[in-house]
N, C-alpha and C positions, 0 to 999 in steps of 0.2 A: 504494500500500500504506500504510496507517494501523498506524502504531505507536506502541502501548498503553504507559509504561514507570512503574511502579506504587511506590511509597513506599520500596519495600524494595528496587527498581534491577532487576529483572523487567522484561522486553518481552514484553508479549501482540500477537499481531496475528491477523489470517487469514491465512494460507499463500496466496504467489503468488511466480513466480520472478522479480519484479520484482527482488531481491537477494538475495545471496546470506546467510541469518541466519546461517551458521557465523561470518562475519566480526563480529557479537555476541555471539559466546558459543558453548557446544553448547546447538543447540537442540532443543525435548523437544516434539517432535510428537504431537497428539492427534486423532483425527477427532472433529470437532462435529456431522457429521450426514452423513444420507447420500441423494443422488440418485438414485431407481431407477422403473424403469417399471411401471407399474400393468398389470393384466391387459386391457385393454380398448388398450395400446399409449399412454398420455396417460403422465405424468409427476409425479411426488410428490416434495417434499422432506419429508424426516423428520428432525425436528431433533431428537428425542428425547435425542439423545446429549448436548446441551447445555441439557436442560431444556426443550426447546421444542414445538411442534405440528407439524404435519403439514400443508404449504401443499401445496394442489393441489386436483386435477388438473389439469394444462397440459399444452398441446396441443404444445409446442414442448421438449423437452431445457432449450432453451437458456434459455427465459421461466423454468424450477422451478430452475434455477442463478443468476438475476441476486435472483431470491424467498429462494431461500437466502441469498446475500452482503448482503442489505438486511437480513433479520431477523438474522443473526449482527451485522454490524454497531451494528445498535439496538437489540439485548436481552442481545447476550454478551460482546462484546468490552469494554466497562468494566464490566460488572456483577458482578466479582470484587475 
């Protein structure tokens, strides 16, 4: 887990239960985007909710999950 911690003493990161963030603070959960299956059964990430594009279609759940955590990572997580 990569943690973001910004001028003003703020921690951004991606949400994983790698730790638990209460023991940082109360933390203020946001969804960045969202995983869901296309009509044809393939896979989309919709990153809209953090500004971003729509990576897909993938044949696997799990290939439009690892698509999602590489683009949050390299376009959301410090670009605030």
């Amino acid at each position: 887990m990569r943690l973001v911690i910004t001028a003003d003493g703020s921690i951004r990161c991606l949400y994983t239960e790698a730790i638990d963030l209460r023991s940082l603070g109360q933390p203020q959960i946001e969804r960045a985007s969202h995983v869901e299956p296309t009509s044809d059964g393939r896979w989309q990430a919709d990153l809209s909710p953090a500004g971003g594009p729509t990576l897909g279609p993938f044949a696997l759940r799990s290939d439009a999950l690892t698509a999602e955590s590489h683009w949050l990572e390299d376009n959301w997580l410090t670009a605030r």
